[in-house]
C-alpha positions as CSV (number, residue, x, y, z in Angstrom):
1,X,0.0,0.0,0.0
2,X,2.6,2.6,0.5
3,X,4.5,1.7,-2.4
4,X,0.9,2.4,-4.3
5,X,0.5,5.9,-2.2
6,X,4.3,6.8,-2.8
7,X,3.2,6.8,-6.2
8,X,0.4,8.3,-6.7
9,X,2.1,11.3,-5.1
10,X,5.1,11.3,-7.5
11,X,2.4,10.8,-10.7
12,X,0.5,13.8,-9.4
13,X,3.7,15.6,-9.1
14,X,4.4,14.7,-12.4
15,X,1.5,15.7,-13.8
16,X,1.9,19.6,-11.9
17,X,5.5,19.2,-13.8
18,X,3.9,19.1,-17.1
19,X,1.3,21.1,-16.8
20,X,4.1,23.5,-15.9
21,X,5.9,22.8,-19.3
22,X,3.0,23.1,-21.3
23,X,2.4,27.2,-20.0
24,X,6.1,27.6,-20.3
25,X,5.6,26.1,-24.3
26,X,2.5,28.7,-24.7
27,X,3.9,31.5,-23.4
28,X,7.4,31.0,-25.3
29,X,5.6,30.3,-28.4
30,X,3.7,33.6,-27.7
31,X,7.2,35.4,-27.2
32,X,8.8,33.8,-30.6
33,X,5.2,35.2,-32.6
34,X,6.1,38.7,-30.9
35,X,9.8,38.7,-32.3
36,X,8.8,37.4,-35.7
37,X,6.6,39.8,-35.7
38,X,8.8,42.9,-34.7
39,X,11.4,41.4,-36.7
40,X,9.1,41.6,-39.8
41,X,7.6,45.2,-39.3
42,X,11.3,46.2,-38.6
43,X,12.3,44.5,-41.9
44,X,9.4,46.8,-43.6
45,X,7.3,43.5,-43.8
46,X,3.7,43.3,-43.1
47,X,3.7,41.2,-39.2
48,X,2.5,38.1,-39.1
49,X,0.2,38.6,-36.1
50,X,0.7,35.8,-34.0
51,X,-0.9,35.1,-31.1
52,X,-1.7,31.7,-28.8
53,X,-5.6,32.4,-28.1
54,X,-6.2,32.5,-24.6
55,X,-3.1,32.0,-23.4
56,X,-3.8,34.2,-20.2
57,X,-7.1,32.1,-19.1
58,X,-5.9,28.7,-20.4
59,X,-2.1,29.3,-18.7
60,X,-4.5,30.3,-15.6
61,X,-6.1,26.9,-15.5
62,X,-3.0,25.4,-15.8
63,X,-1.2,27.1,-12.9
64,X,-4.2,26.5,-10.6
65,X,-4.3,22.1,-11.3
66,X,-0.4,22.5,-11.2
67,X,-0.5,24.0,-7.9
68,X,-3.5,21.7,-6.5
69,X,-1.2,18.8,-7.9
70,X,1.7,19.0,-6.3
71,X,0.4,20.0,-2.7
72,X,0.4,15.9,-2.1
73,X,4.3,15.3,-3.2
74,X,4.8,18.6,-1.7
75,X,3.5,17.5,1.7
76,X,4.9,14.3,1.6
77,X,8.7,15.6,1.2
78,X,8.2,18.1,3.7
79,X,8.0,21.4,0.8
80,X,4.9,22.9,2.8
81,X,6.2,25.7,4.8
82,X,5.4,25.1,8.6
83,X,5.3,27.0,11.4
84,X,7.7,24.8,14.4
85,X,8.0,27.5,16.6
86,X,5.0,26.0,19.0
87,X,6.1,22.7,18.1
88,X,9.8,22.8,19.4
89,X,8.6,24.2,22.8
90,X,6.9,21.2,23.6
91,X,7.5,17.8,24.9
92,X,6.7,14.6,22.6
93,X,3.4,13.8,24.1
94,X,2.3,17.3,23.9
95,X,3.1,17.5,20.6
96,X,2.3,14.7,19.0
97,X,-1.8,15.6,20.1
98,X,-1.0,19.2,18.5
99,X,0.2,17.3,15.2
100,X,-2.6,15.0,14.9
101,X,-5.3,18.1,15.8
102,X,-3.2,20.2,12.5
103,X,-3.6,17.0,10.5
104,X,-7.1,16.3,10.9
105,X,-8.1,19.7,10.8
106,X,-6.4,20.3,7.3
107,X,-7.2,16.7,6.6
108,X,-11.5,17.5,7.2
109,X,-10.9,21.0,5.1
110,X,-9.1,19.6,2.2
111,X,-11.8,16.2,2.0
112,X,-14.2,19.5,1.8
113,X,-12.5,21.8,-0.8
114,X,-12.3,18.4,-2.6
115,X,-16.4,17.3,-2.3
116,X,-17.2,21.4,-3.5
117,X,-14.8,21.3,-5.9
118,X,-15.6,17.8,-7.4
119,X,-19.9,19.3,-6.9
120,X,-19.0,22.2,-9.1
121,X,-17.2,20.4,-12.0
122,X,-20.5,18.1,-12.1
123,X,-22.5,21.1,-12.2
124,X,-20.4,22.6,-15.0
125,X,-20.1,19.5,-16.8
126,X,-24.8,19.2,-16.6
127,X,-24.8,22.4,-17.5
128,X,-22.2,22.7,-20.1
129,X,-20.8,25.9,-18.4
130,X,-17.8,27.2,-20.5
131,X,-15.4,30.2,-19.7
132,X,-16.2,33.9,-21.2
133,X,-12.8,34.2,-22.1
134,X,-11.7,34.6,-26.1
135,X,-11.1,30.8,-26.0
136,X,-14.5,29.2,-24.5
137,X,-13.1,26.3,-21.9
138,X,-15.2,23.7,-20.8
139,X,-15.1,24.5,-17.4
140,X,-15.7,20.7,-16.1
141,X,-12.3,19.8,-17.5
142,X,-10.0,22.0,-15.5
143,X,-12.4,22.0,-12.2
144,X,-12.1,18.1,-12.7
145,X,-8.2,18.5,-12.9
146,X,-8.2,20.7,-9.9
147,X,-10.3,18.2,-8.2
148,X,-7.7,15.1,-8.7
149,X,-5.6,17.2,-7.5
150,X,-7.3,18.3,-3.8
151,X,-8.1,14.2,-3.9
152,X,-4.7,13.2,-3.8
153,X,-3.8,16.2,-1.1
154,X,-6.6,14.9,0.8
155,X,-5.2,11.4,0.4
156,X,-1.7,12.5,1.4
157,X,-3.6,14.3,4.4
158,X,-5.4,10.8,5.8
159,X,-1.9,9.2,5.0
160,X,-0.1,11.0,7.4
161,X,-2.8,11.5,10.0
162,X,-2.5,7.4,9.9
163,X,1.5,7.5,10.0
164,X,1.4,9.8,12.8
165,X,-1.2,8.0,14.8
166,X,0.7,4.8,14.9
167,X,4.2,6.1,15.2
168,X,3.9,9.0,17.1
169,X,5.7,11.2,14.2
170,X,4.2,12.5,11.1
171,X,6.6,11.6,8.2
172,X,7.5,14.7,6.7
173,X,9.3,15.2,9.7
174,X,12.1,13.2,9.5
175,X,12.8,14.6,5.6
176,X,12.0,18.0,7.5
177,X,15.2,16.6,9.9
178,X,17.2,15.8,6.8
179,X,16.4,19.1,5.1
180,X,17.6,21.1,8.3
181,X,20.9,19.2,8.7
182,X,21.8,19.5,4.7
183,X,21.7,15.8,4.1
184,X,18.8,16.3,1.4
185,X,18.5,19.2,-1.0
């Protein structure tokens, strides 16, 4: 099972990844168009005009499922940013009830972001909602790809809640550990 979970994290990372590559792609195909296009009114040649069609909205899609995709790998290899200061003043007992409250309470708000999120791309898929942008988006497809992604965060979330239950220690701790000593970068 963990070998399953590990890699459901990593494909969901993977996935952020490329959806990273493709708004780099758009937006430097975008730039090329824009010095072809100089480069031919400079030349006394009539521009091209090329332009990637939505690219702002479409690029904005992207960065929102690549950001909800990677918050599961990101967790999981200790990337969140977390406030210790609380946790280092107390003793192990102490702490490990603070941990498990933090967990399950991010744990109960992400399973919720991810049953609204997953109720609005059904609505948008029934009613065929698409964006009012130049490029009209079926709105379903990127709410749905947001969705996986608050799924596998959620996942990630219940994960470590177990992990810390039973061994007294949430994982991302111990890369957290490694991370502060320089053995990991």
């Amino acid at each position: 099972m963990r070998q399953l979970l590990d890699r459901l994290y990593l494909a969901a990372g993977w996935l952020s990844a490329i959806c990273f590559m493709m708004i780099a792609l758009m937006v430097t195909a975008q730039l090329i168009g824009r010095v072809v296009d100089m480069s031919m009114s400079f030349l006394g040649m009539v521009p091209y005009g090329f332009i990637v069609e939505g690219l702002a909205e479409i690029a904005g899609y992207l960065l929102a499922t690549a950001s909800l995709l990677a918050l599961g790998l990101a967790l999981k290899s200790a990337s969140h940013i977390r406030i210790t200061l609380v946790l280092g003043a107390l003793g192990p007992k102490p702490r490990w009830y603070f941990e498990l409250f933090a967990i399950a309470v991010s744990a109960a708000f992400a399973i919720y972001m991810t049953l609204r999120m997953g109720l609005l791309a059904y609505d948008s898929w029934v009613y065929n909602e698409v964006s009012f942008g130049l490029v009209p988006v079926p709105l379903a497809y990127p709410q749905a790809a947001m969705t996986l992604g608050l799924l596998v965060f959620s996942i990630a979330l219940i994960d470590e809640l177990v992990i810390t239950f039973t061994t007294g220690k949430p994982s991302f701790v111990a890369a957290e550990d490694a991370i502060a000593l320089g053995k990991e970068g």
